[in-house]
C-alpha positions as a Markdown table, in Angstrom:
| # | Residue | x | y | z |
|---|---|---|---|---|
| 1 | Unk | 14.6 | -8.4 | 17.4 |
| 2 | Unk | 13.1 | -5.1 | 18.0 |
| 3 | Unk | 15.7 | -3.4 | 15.3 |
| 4 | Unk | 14.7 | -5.9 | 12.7 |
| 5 | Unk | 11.0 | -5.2 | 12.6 |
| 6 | Unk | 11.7 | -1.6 | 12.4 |
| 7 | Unk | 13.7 | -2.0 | 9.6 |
| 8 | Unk | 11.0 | -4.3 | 7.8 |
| 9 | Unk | 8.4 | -1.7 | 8.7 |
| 10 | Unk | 10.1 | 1.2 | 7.2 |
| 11 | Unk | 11.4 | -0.7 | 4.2 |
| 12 | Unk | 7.7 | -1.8 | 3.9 |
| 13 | Unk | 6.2 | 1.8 | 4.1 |
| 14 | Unk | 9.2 | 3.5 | 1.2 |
| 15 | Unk | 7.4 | 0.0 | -0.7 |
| 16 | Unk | 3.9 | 1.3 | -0.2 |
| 17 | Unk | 4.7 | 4.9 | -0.2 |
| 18 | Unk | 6.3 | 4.3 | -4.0 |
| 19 | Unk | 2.9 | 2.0 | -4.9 |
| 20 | Unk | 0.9 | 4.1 | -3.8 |
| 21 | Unk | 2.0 | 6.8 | -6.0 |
| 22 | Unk | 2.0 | 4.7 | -8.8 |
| 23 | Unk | -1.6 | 3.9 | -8.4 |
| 24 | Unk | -2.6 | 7.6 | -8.0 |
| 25 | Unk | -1.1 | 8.4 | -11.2 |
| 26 | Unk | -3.6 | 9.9 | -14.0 |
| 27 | Unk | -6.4 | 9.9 | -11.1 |
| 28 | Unk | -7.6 | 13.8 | -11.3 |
| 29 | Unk | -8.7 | 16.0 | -8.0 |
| 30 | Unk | -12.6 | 15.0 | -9.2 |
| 31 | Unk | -12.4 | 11.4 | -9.4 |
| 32 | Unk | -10.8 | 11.8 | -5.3 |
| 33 | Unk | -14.0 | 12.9 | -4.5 |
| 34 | Unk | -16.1 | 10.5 | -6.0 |
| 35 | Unk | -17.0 | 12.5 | -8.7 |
| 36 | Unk | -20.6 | 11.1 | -11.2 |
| 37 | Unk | -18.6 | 10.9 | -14.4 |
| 38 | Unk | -16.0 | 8.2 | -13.1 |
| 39 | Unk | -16.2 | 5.0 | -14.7 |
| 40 | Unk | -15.7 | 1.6 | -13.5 |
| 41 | Unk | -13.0 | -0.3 | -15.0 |
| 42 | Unk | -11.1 | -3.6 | -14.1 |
| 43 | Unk | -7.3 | -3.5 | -13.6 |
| 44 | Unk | -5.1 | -5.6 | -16.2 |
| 45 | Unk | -2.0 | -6.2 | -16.4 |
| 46 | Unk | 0.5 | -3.4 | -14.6 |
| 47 | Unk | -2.0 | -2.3 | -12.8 |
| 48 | Unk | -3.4 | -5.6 | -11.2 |
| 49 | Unk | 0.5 | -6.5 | -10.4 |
| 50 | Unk | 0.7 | -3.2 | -8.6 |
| 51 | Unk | -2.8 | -3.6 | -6.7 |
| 52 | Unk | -2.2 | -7.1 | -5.5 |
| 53 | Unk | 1.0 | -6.2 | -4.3 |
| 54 | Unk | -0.2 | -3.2 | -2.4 |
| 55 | Unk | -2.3 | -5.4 | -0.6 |
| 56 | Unk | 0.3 | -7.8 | -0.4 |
| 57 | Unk | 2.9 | -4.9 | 1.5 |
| 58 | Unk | -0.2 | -3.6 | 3.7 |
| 59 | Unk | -0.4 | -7.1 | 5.3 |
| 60 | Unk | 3.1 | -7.7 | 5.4 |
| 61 | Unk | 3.1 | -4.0 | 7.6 |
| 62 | Unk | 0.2 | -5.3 | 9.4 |
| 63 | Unk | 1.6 | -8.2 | 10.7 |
| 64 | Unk | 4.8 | -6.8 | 11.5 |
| 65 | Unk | 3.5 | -3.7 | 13.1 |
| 66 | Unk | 1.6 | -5.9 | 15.7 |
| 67 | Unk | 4.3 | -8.9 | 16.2 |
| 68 | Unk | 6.3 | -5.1 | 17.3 |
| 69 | Unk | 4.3 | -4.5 | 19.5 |
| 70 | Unk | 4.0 | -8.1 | 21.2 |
| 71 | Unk | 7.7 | -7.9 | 21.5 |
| 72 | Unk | 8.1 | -4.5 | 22.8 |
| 73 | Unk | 6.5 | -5.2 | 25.8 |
């Protein structure tokens, strides 16, 4: 059971890895620090997919993570 969560968590974790990356692209070194001239936008299309299922992976390793951890011991 143990070898099957670890799969799904590192499956999950290439998954976020590769969003993650994908949401970082055209963001420049100012606008990582919060910079003034950054301007609030909503997400459409693509980029609302790509959020939502970011959140979606993050909870999915989460839950996983911890039902490890139950197990393990």
């Amino acid at each position: 059971m143990t070898i099957y969560l670890n799969i799904i968590q590192i499956i999950v974790s290439i998954g976020l890895i590769i969003l993650l990356m994908l949401q970082s692209k055209g963001s420049g070194l100012s606008r990582m620090f919060g910079s003034e001239a950054s301007v609030y936008r909503t997400r459409r299309g693509v980029e609302r997919t790509v959020f939502n299922l970011t959140i979606a992976l993050i909870v999915i390793f989460v839950v996983a993570s911890v039902v490890s951890a139950l197990v393990g011991r």
